[in-house]
BADREN-86684 format. One record per residue: x, y, z of N, C-alpha, C in turn; residue in one letter. Coordinates in steps of 0.2 Angstrom, whole numbers, plus 5000, padded with zeros to 4 digits. Example, Ala and Ser with C-alpha at 12.3 -4.5 7.8 and 13.67 -1.06 7.14 Angstrom:
BEGIN
506649725039506249785039506649845039A506449895035506849955036506450005039S
end
This chain:
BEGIN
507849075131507649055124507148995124X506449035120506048955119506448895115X506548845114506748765112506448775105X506048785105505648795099505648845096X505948895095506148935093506648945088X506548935081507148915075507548965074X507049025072507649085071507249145078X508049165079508049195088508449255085X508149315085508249365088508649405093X509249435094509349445102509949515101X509549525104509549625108509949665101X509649645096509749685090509549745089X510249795088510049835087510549885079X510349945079510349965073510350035073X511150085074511050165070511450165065X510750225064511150245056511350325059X511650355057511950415057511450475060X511150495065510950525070510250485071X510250425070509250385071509850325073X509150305080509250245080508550215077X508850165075508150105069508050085074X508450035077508149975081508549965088X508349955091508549935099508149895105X508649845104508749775108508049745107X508049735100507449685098507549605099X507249595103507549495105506549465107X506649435100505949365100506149325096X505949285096505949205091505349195085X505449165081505049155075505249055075X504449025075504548935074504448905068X504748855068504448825063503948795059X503548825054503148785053502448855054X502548895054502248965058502149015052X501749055054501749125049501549185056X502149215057502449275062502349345059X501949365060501749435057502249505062X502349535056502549605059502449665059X502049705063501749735063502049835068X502049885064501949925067502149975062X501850065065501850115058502650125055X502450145050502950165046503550195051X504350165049504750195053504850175060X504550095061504450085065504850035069X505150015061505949975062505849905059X505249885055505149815052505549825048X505549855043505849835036506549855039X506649865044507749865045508049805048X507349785051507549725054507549685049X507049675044507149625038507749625033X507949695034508549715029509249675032X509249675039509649645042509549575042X509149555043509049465041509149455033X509249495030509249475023510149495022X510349525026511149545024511349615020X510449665019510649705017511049765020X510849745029511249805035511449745038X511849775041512249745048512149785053X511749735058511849755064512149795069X511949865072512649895077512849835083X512249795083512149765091511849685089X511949635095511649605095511849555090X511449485089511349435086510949375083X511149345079510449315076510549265076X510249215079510249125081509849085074X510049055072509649005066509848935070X509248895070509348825074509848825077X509848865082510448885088510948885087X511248925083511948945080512048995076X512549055082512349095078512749125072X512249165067512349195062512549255060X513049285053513149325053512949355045X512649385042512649375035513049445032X513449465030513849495026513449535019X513149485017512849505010512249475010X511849505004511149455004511449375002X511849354998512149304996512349245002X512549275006512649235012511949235016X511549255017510849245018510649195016X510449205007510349155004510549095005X511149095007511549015007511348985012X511249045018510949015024510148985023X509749005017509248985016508649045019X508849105018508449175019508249195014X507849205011507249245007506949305008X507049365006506449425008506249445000X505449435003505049464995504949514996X505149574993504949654995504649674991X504249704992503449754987503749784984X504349794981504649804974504949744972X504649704968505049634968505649634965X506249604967506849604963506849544957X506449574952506449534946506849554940X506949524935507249564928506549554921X506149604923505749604917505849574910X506249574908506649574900506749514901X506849454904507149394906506549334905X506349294904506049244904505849234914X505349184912505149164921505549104922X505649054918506349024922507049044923X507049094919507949144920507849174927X507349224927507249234934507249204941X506649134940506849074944507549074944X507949054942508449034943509249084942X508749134941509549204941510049194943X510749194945511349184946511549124948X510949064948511249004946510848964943X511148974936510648944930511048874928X510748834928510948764927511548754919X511848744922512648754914512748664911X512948664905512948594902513748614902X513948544900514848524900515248594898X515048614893515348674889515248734893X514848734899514748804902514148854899X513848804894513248884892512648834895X512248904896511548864900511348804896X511048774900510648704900510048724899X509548764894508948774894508348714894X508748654890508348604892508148584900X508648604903508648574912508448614916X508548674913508148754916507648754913X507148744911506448734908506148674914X506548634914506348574919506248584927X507048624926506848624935506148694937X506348734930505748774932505048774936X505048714929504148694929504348634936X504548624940504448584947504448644951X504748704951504648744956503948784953X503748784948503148824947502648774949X502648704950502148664952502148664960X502648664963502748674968502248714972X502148794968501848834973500948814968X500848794962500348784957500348834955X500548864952500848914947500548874939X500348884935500048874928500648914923X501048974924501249014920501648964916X501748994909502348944907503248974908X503548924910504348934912504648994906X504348994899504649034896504549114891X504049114897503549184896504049234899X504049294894504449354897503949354903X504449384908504049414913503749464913X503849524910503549584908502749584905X502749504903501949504901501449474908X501649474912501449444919501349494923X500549474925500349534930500649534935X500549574943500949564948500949534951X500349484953500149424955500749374953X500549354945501049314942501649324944X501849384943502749414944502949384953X502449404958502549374964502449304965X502249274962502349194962503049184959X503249204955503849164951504449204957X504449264961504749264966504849234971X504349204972504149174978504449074972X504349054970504849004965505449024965X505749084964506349094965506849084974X506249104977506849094985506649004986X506248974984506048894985506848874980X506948884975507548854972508048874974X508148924979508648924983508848894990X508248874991508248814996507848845001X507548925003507348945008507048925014X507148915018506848905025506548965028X506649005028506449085029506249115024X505649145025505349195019505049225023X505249295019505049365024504349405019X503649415018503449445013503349525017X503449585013503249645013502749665009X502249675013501649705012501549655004X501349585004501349554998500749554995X500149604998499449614993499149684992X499849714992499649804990499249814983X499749764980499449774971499049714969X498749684975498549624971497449624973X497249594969496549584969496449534974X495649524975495349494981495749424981X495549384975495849324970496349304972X496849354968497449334971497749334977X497349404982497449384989497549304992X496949294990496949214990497149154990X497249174983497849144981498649134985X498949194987499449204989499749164996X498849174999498849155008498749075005X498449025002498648965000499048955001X499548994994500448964995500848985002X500549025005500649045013500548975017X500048955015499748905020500048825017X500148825014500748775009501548775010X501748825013502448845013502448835021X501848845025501748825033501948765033X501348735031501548655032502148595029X502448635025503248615023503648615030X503348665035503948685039504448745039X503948795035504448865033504048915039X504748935040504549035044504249055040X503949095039503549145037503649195041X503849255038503649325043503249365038X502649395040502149445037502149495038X502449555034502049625036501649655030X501249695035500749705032500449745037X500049835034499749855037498949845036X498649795033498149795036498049735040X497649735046497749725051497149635049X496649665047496249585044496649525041X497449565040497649505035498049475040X498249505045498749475050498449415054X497749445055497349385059496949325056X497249345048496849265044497449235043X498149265043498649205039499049215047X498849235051499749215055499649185063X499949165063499949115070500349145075X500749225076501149245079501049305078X501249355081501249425079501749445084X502349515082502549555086502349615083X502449685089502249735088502949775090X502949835084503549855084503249945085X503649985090503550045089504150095090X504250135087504950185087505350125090X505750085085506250035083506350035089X505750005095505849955099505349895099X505549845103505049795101504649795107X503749815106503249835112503049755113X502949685108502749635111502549595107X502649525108502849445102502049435107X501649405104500849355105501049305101X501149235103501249185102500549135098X499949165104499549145104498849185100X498649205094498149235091497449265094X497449205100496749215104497049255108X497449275110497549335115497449385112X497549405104497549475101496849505099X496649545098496149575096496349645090X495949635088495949745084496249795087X495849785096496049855100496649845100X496649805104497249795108497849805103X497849765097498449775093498449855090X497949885089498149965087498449975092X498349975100498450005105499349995107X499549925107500149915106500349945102X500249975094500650005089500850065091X500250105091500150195091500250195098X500050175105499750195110499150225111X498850215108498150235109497550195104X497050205107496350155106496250175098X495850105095495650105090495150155088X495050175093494250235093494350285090X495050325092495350345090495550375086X495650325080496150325073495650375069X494850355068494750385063494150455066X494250455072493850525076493350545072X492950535070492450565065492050615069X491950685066491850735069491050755066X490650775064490150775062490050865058X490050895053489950965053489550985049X489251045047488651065043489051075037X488651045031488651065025488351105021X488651125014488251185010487951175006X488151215001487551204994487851164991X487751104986487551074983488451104979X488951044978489451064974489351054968X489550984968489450934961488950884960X488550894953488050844952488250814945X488450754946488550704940487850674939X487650684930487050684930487150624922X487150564922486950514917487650504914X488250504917488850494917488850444912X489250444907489550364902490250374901X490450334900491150294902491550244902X492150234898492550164902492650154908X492350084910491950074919491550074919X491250094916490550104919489850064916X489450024920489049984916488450024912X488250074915487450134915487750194915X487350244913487350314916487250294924X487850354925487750364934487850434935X487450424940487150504945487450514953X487350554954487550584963487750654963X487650664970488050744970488250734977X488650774977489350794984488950874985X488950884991488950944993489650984996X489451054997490251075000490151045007X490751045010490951015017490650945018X490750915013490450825015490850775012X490950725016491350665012490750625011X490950595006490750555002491050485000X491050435005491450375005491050344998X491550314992491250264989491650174991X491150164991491550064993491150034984X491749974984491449934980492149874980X492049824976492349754976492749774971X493349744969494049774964493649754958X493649804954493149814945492449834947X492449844950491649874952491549974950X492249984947492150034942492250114948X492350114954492450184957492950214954X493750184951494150224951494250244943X493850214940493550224932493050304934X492350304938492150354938492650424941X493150424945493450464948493950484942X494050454940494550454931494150514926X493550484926493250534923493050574922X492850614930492750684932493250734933X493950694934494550734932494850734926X494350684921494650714914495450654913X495450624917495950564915495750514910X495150494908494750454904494150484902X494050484895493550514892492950474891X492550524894491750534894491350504889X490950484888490550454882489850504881X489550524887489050544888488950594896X488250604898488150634902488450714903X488050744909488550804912488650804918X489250864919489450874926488950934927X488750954933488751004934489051024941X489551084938490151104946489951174948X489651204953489651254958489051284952X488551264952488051274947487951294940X488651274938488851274930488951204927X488951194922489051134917489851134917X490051084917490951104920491051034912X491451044908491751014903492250974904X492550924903493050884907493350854900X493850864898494250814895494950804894X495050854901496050824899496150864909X496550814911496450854921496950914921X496950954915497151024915496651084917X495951044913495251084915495051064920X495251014924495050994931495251044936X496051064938496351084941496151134941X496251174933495851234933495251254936X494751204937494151214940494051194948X494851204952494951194957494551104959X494751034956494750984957495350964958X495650924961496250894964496150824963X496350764963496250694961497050694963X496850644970497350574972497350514970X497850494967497750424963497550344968X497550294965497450244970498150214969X498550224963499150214963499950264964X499850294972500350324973500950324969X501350254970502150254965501950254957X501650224954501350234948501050314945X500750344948500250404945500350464949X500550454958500450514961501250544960X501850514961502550514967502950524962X503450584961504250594957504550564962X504750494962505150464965506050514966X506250524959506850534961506750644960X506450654962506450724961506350734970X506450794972506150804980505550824982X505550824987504850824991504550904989X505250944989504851034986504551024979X504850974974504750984968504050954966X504250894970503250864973502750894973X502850924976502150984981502051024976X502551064971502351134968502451094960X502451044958502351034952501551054947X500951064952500551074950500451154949X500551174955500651244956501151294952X501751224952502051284948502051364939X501551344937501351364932501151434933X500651414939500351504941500951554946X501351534947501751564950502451584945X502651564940503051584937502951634932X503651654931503651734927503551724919X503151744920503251734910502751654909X502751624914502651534915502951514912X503651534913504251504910504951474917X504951564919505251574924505351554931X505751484934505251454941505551504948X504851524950505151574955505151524964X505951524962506151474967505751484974X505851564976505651584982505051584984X504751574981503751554980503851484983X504351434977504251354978504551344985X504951384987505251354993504951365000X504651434999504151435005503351415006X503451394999502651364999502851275002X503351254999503551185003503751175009X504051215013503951225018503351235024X502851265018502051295023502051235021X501851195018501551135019501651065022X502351075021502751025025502651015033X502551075034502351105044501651085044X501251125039500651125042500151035039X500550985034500450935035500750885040X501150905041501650875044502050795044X502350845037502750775034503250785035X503550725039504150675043504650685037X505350755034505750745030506050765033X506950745034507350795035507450875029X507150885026507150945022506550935016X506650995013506151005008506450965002X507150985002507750934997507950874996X507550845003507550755001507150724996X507450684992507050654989506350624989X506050614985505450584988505350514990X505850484985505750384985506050374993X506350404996506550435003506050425008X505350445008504850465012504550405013X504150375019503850355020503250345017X502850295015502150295011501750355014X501650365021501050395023501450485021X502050465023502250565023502250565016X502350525009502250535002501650565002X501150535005500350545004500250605007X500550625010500350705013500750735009X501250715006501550765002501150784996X500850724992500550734988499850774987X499550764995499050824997499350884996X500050905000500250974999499951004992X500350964986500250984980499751014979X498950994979498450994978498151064983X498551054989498351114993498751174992X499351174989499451244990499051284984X498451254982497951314977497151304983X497051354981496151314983495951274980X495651234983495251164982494651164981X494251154977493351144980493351074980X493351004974493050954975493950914977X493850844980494750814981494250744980X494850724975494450674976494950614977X494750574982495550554986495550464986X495550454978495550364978496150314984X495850274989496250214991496750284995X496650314998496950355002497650365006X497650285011497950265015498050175013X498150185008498350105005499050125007X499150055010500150045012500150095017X499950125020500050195026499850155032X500250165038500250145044499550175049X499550145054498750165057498850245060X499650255063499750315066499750365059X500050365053499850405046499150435045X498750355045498150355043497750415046X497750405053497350455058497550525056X498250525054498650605052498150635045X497950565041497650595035496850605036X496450555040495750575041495750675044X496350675050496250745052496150805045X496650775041496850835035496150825034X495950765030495250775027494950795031X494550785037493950835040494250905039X494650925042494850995041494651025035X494950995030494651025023493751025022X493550985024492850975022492651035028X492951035033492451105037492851165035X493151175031493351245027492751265022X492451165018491951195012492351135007X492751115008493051045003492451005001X492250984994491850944996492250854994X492350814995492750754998492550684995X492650674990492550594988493150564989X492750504995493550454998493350374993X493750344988493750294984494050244991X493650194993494350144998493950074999X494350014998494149964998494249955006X494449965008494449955019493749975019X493549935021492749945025492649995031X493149955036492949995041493150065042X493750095037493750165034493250205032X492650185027492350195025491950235028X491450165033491050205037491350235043X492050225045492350285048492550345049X492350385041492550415041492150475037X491750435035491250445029490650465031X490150535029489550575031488850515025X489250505021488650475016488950415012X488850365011489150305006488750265002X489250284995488750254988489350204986X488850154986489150074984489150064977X489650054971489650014968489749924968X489549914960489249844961489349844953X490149804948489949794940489849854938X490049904939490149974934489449994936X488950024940488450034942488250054950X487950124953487950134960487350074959X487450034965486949984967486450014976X486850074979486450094982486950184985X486550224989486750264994486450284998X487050265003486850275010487050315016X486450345021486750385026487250355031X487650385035487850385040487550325043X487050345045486550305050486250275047X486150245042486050175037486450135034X487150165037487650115035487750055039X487950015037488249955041488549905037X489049885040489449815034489049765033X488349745035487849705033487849735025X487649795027486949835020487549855016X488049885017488349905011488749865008X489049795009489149715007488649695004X488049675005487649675003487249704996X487549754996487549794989488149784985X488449784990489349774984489449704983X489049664984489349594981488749574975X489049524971488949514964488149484967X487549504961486949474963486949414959X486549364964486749294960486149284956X486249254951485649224946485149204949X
end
């Protein structure tokens, strides 16, 4: 064991009832450090966090805290040990004030026993200054964006004295800004002398905020990098998935057809101008732009999710009418949201009910009557032939992995014909082994005749993956470009704000 090594891991392991999670994971996390964790979905991070916070127990194994070890029972005993995990579902109580939160199950009491809101407003505002936090201590929380909401979490495990803070995937919902922001309080909570452990799949975040990295695959541990300069992009894809980052997004090349859709002087909420472009059959069509640069306002309004001001569409060389995504579907159009828990996922319904919710209508008798045996083998054909990671078609959906979500949500869409898909932020939150499973779907479809608009703030995705890319910039295309005139110079260079 390194000396220097505050919290010690050792040969921890983890089954659940026919899966092993994790086995014989042993590295150390130091003081003063940001320890990134990294590896695809299922890959055993979030169980290993679940066990450092006291929500599993261990099968195996042990956990050293300043060389002594520890065992936590509950999250509660965690906490007392000074362990915090901030989980991309924050444990907040919206209806609650930001200092009640702050201070949740030990709210400061006067002689008589009822709160001391004078003393709770107080100690608040020293923990909200703590991270520089501006919000006031007695704002419902519900009015606070997510940014906000994750600051006053992140003031909640500091009041409770945390030495360890664990964040999970902590900039899925947040803007460039507040990225920003967050890596500050990251780099402020360093130098206090806090662990830090990061996961996060995107891979550019790990290399700006963490001073350590371990790499996790099929819940064993492949390798701790101490030292940053030793990692690179390859190398860490290659430890996750086992294979090159060349890889992940294969990009195939194949011929296109006639002319799908021409968006001709489009207006809109988002939109700064009438805006133009056309997709062909069998062509992806990357759009990049910076967060409010208005892509997922335009893909809003060619499925009819947001109503049109002006302009026309034309789809398969007809004027195609768009005002509710009833007449999209109808018109063989499919839209993936950018926000899968929010817009795309029945969280408590199953993965069959997922898939055929769209489909269901044309297959019912009377379009009344649900003909199970339709819904069940058509969830199953798409289950196989996407290849999504469920014990059954009857498992829940909140159950699945971000990326097999994401495939599932393609089933949907696919068990009708498609012509146009239009697939906002794709593999947001999805792992790099997922990610490569969703590029394949998509070229597949474009070489049947799909034609493919990919919305995604990842750059290197972009030109990845993408036959053609139109840049927005402020509600407005500021350019489109080929394959072979693309590059993260020139299409940056269009997407950033022009200066006075």
């Amino acid at each position: 064991m390194q000396t220097s090594d505050y919290l010690r891991f050792e040969g921890i392991g983890k089954v659940f009832p026919g899966v092993k999670a994790l086995d014989n994971i042993t590295f150390g996390a130091r003081e003063g450090s940001v320890h990134g964790l990294i590896g695809e979905n299922g890959a055993g991070k979030s169980t290993l966090l679940k066990i450092l916070s006291g929500a599993h127990q261990p099968s195996s194994g042990t956990i050293k805290i300043n060389g002594q070890d520890v065992k936590f029972s509950n999250a509660s005993a965690a906490i007392a040990a000074g362990v915090a995990v901030i989980y991309q579902e924050l444990q907040l109580v919206p209806e609650l004030t930001v200092a009640e939160n702050i201070f949740l199950g030990h709210l400061p009491a006067n002689k008589c026993g009822w709160v001391d809101k004078k003393e709770l407003i107080k100690k608040a505002m020293i923990e909200l200054d703590r991270i520089g936090e501006k919000v006031s201590p007695n704002t419902r929380l519900s009015k606070l964006s997510i940014a906000q909401r994750q600051m006053v979490e992140i003031a909640k495990a500091l009041s409770q004295g945390a030495k360890i803070i664990a964040f999970d995937e902590p900039t899925s919902s947040l803007s460039e800004r507040e990225t920003q922001q967050l890596f500050k309080i990251i780099s402020d909570l360093k130098a206090q002398g806090k662990i830090i452990f990061y996961v996060s799949h995107r891979m550019e975040e790990i290399f700006t905020v963490c001073d350590a990295v371990t790499v996790f695959r099929d819940g064993q541990h492949v390798r701790t990098e101490y030292d940053m300069n030793n990692v690179d992009n390859d190398n860490l894809v290659k430890w996750m998935v086992g294979r090159e980052l060349s890889d992940i997004y294969n990009y195939r090349s194949r011929p296109t057809g006639a002319e799908l859709i021409n968006v001709q002087n489009l207006t809109g909420p988002g939109l700064a101008e009438p805006t133009s472009f056309t997709v062909k059959r069998g062509e992806i069509v990357g759009f990049f732009g910076l967060v409010g640069a208005g892509r997922t306002e335009l893909m809003r309004l060619i499925f009819g999710a947001n109503k049109l001001t002006g302009g026309d569409i034309i789809l398969n060389g007809k004027k195609y009418e768009t005002s509710r995504p009833s007449q999209a579907i109808k018109n063989r159009i499919a839209y993936v949201p950018e926000d899968r828990k929010q817009d795309g996922v029945l969280p408590i319904a199953t993965v069959e009910e997922n898939i055929n919710v769209t489909s269901r209508p044309n297959h019912s008798s009377a379009r009344f009557w649900l003909n199970n045996k339709w819904e069940h083998k058509n969830a199953l054909e798409q289950i196989k032939s996407l290849r999504v990671k469920t014990p059954s078609a009857k498992q829940l959906m909140k159950n699945l992995s971000g990326g097999n979500q994401q495939k599932a949500i393609l089933g949907r869409w696919l068990s009708e014909k498609v012509d146009l898909l239009l697939f906002d932020e794709p593999t947001r939150g999805i792992d790099v082994g997922a990610k490569s499973e969703i590029y394949e779907i998509t070229y597949k479809l474009a070489e049947e005749g799909t034609g493919i608009i990919v919305v995604s703030s990842d750059l290197p995705e972009v030109l990845g993956i993408s036959d053609r890319i139109i840049v927005m910039r402020e509600g407005k295309i500021s350019g489109d470009l080929s394959r072979e005139e693309a590059s993260p110079q020139a299409i940056l260079k269009l997407a950033l704000p022009v200066e006075d």
